[in-house]
C-alpha positions as CSV (number, residue, x, y, z in Angstrom):
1,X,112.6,81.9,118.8
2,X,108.9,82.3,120.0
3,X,106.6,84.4,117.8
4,X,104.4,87.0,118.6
5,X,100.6,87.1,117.5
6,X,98.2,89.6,118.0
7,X,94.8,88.6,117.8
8,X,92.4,91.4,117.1
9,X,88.7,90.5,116.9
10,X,85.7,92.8,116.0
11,X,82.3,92.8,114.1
12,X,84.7,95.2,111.5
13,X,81.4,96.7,110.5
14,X,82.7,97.8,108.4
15,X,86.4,97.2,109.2
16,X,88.0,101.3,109.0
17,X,91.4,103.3,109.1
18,X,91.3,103.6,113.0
19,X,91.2,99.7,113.3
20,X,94.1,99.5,111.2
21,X,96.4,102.7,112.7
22,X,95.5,100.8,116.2
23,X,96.5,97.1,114.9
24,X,100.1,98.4,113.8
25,X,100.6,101.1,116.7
26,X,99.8,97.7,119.4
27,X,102.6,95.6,116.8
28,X,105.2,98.2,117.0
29,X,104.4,98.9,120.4
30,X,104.6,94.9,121.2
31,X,106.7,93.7,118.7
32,X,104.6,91.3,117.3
33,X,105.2,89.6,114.0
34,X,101.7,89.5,112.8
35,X,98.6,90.0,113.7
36,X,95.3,88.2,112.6
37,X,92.0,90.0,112.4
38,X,89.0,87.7,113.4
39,X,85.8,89.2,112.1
40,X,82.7,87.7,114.3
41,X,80.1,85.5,113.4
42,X,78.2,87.2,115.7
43,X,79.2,89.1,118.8
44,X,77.4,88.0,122.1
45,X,76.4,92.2,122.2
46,X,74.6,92.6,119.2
47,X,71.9,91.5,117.6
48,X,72.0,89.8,114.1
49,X,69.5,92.3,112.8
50,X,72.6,95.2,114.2
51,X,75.2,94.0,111.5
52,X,75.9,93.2,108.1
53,X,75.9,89.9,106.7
54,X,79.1,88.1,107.8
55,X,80.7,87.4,104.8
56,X,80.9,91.0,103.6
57,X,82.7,91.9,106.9
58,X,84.8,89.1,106.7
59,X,85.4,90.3,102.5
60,X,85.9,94.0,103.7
61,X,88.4,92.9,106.4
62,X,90.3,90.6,103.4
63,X,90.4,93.6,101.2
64,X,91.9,95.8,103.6
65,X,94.8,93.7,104.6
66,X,95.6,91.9,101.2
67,X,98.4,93.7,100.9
68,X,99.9,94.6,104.3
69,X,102.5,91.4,105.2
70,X,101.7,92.3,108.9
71,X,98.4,91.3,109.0
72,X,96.2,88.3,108.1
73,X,92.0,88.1,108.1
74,X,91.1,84.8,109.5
75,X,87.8,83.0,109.6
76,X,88.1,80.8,112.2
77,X,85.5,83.2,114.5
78,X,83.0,82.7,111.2
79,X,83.2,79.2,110.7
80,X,83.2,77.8,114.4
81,X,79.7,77.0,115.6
82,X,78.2,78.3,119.0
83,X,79.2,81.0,120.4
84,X,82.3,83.0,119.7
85,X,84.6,83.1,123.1
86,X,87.6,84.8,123.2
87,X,88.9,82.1,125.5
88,X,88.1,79.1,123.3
89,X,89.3,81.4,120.1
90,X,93.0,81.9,121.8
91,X,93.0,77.8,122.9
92,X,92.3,77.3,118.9
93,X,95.2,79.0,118.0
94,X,97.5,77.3,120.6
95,X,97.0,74.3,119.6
96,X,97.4,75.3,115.9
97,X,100.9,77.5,116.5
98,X,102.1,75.9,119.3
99,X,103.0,76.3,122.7
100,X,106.0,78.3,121.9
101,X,104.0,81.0,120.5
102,X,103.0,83.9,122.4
103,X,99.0,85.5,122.1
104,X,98.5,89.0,122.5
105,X,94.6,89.7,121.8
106,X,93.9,93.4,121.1
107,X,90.8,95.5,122.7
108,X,89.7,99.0,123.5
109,X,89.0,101.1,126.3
110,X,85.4,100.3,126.4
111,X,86.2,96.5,125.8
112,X,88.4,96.5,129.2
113,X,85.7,98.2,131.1
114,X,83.2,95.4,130.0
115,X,86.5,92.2,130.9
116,X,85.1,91.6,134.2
117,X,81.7,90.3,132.5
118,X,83.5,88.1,129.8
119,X,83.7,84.1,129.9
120,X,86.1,82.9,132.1
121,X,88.2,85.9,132.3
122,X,91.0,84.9,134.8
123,X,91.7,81.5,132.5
124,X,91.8,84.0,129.7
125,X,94.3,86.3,131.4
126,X,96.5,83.6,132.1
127,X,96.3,82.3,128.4
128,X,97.2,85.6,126.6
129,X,98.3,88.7,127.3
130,X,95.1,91.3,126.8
131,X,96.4,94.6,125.4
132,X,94.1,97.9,125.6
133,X,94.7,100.2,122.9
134,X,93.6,103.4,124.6
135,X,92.6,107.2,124.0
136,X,94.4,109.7,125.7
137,X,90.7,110.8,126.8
138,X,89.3,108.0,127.9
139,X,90.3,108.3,131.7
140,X,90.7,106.3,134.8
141,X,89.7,102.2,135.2
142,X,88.0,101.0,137.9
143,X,91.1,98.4,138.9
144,X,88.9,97.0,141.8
145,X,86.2,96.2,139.5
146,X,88.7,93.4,138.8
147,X,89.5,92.5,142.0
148,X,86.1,89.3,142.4
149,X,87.9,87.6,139.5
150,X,91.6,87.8,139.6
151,X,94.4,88.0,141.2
152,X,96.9,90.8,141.8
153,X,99.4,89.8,139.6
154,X,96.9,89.3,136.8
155,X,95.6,93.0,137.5
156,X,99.3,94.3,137.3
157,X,99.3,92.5,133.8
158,X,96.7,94.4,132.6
159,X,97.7,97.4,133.7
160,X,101.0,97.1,132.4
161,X,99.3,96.1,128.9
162,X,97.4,99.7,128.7
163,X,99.3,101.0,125.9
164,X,99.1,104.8,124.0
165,X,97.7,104.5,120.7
166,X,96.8,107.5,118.3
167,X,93.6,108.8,118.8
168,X,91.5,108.4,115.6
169,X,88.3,110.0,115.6
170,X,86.5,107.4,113.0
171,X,83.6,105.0,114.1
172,X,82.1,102.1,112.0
173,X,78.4,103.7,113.4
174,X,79.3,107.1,111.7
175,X,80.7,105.4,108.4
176,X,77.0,103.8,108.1
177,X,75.2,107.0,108.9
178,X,77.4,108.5,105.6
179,X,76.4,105.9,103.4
180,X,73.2,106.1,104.5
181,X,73.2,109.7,104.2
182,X,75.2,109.7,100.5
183,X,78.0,111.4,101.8
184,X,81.6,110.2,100.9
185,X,83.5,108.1,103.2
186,X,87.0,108.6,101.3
187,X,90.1,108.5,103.7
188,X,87.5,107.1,106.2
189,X,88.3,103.6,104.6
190,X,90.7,101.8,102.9
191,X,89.8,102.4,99.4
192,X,89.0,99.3,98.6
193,X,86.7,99.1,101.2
194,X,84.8,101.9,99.9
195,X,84.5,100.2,96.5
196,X,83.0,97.2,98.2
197,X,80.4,99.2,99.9
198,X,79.7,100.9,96.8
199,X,79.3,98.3,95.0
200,X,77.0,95.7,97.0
201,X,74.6,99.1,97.9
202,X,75.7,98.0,102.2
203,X,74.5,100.3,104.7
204,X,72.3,102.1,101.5
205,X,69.0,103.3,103.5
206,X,66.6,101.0,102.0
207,X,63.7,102.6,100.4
């Protein structure tokens, strides 16, 4: 029997409950029987100078999942070299599960808005299917916008892929701001999160 993957990427900076309530709401929602959570290296939108060091995300992200069988951190999106496309990302994972198994990779709202820009988008619709995990407010999408890059069919699989997920009011940008600020970030984070950002001094406003 095929399995079902869902590959959820992210700079997980630093990786929060709203990640974690979307991951299993997509896997219920899809059926999937796991799902793997690839911090980045360094995503093509940000600048280094924009995120902590990669192998605290990648730590925080480990922490966070050590003990939920449904998900996985993996590092393959740290340890490749060049840059870090989803296309060449799902193609890694083919190869190492097979061709029986099928590739659901996870985004957001905003993320879908920004598809049309990505590498090689209509080879990358065709290798997985591309899920959108999104808010009850965040509106309309420009369909057309698609329309230069793929074809009907592959818009109608995107659309169909728009799924209702809960609508969890937590950023990583506000997170930073409280640690910044001193103020607590309980229920914000896993706890062991917390204690890792505690701990190291991240996000800690340097003097």
């Amino acid at each position: 029997m095929p399995r079902r993957i869902g590959l959820y990427g992210g700079s997980f900076d630093p990786i929060h409950i709203g990640h974690l309530i979307v991951a299993r709401a997509v896997a219920e929602q899809m059926s999937l029987d796991r799902v793997l959570m690839l911090p980045a290296a360094q995503p093509p939108h940000k600048s280094p100078d924009q995120l902590a060091p990669a192998e605290h995300r990648a730590e925080m992200v480990r922490l966070a999942v050590a003990d939920e069988p449904l998900f996985a951190m993996d590092r393959w999106d740290l340890d490749r070299p060049g840059p870090a496309y989803t296309l060449d990302t799902v193609r890694h994972f083919r190869e190492m599960l097979g061709p029986q198994t099928e590739f659901f990779w996870i985004i957001g709202s905003d993320s879908l808005r920004e598809l049309p820009t990505w590498y090689r988008v209509a080879e990358l619709v065709e290798s997985c299917r591309i899920v959108t995990a999104a808010r009850r407010e965040s509106g309309p999408f420009d369909w057309d916008a698609f329309r230069p890059l793929l074809k009907d069919a592959q818009i109608r699989r995107l659309e169909e892929s728009v799924l209702a997920t809960p609508t969890i009011d937590v950023s990583a940008t506000e997170i930073r701001a409280r640690v910044r600020a001193e103020r607590s970030i309980r229920f914000l984070v896993p706890e062991v999160v917390g204690d890792h950002i505690h701990r190291t001094g991240l996000y800690r406003a340097k003097p």
